[in-house]
Structures are given as structure tokens and as C-alpha cells.
C-alpha positions in Angstrom: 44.6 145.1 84.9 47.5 144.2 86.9 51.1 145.0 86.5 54.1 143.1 86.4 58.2 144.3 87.6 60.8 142.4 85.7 62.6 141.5 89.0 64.0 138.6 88.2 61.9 137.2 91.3 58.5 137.1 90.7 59.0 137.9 87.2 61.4 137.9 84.3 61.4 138.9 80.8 63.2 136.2 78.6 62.9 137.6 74.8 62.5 140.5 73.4 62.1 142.4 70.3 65.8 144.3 70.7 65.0 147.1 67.8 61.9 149.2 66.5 62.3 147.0 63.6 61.6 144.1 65.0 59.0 145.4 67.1 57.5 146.0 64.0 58.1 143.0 62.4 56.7 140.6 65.2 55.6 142.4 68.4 55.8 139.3 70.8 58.0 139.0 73.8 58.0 136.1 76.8 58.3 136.3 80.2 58.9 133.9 82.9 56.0 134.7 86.3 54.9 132.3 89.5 52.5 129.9 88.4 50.2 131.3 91.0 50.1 134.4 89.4 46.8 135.1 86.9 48.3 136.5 83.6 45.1 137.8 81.5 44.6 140.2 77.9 45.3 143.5 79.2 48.0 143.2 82.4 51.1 145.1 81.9 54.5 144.0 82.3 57.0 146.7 83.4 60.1 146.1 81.5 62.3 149.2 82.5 62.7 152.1 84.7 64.7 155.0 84.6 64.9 158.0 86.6 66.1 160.8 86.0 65.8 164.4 88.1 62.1 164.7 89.4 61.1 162.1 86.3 60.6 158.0 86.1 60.3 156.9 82.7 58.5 153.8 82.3 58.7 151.2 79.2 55.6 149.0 79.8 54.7 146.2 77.5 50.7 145.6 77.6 49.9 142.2 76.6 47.6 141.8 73.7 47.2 138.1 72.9 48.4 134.8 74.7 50.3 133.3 72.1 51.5 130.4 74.2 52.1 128.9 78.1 54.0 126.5 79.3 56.0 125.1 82.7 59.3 126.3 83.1 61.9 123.0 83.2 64.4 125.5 84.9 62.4 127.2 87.4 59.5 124.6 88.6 57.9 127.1 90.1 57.1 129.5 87.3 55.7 129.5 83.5 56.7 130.7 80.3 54.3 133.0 78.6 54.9 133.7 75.1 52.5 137.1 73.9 52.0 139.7 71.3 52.0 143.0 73.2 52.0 147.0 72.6 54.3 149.3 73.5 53.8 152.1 76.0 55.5 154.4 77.6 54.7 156.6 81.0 56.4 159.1 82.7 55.7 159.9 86.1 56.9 163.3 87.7 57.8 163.2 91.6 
């Protein structure tokens, strides 16, 4: 299982559900990642990170299904992956 930091670099998260409504509705989200990267059932995409005091909260999206890949006309460099995911949450105490 690998994990992936929305940087905007390596990778990028395009859509996403934007309410626990729609995350009901249709858990899928797509991301944008370096075509040399390997993108399998179970890696984790880091989508946000906030610290606060002695305490990182974590919002990480683990991918359940490949819905769909493609070539990014954009970015050359870099697909579009379109999954169905899960939503966790960590919190790591410094």
C-alpha cells in the first residue's frame, strides 16, 4: 500500500465529493499522478492535513475500485484516474 500527497506536483486531486451527501450518493473521486507512478486497489491518497497543537489530522481517501484511466491532454506527463474510494481519517499525535 502506498500513499499519495495531493501536492499539486506529483499528484492532484481533481473531483471530489464536496458534502457527506454525496459521498454517500457516489463515493468516487479522480486524481491526476505521474504516469510512472503504479496506482493499485488499496493505495491511499492523502487529500488534507491539518495541524493543530501536538495533533495532525489526516483525511485519506483509500481507493477501492479503478473505475477509469486515462492520459492527461493538459499535463502529458500524468494520468487521470477516476475511482470509488473510502473515507478515513488518522490522527497522528507529535
Amino acid at each position: 500500500m502506498q500513499t499519495f500527497e495531493n501536492d499539486f506536483k506529483n499528484c492532484a486531486v481533481i473531483t471530489w465529493p464536496t458534502s457527506e451527501k454525496e459521498y454517500l450518493k457516489e463515493p468516487i473521486f479522480q486524481f491526476r499522478i505521474k504516469k510512472d507512478a503504479t496506482v493499485v486497489v488499496g493505495d491511499v491518497v492523502e487529500i488534507s492535513s491539518k495541524k493543530y497543537k501536538n495533533a495532525t489530522t489526516k483525511v485519506l481517501y483509500k481507493i477501492e475500485e479503478i473505475l477509469e484511466t486515462k492520459s492527461s491532454t493538459a499535463f502529458p506527463k500524468m494520468m487521470i484516474y477516476k475511482v470509488k474510494f473510502s473515507k478515513m481519517e488518522q490522527v497522528i499525535t507529535e
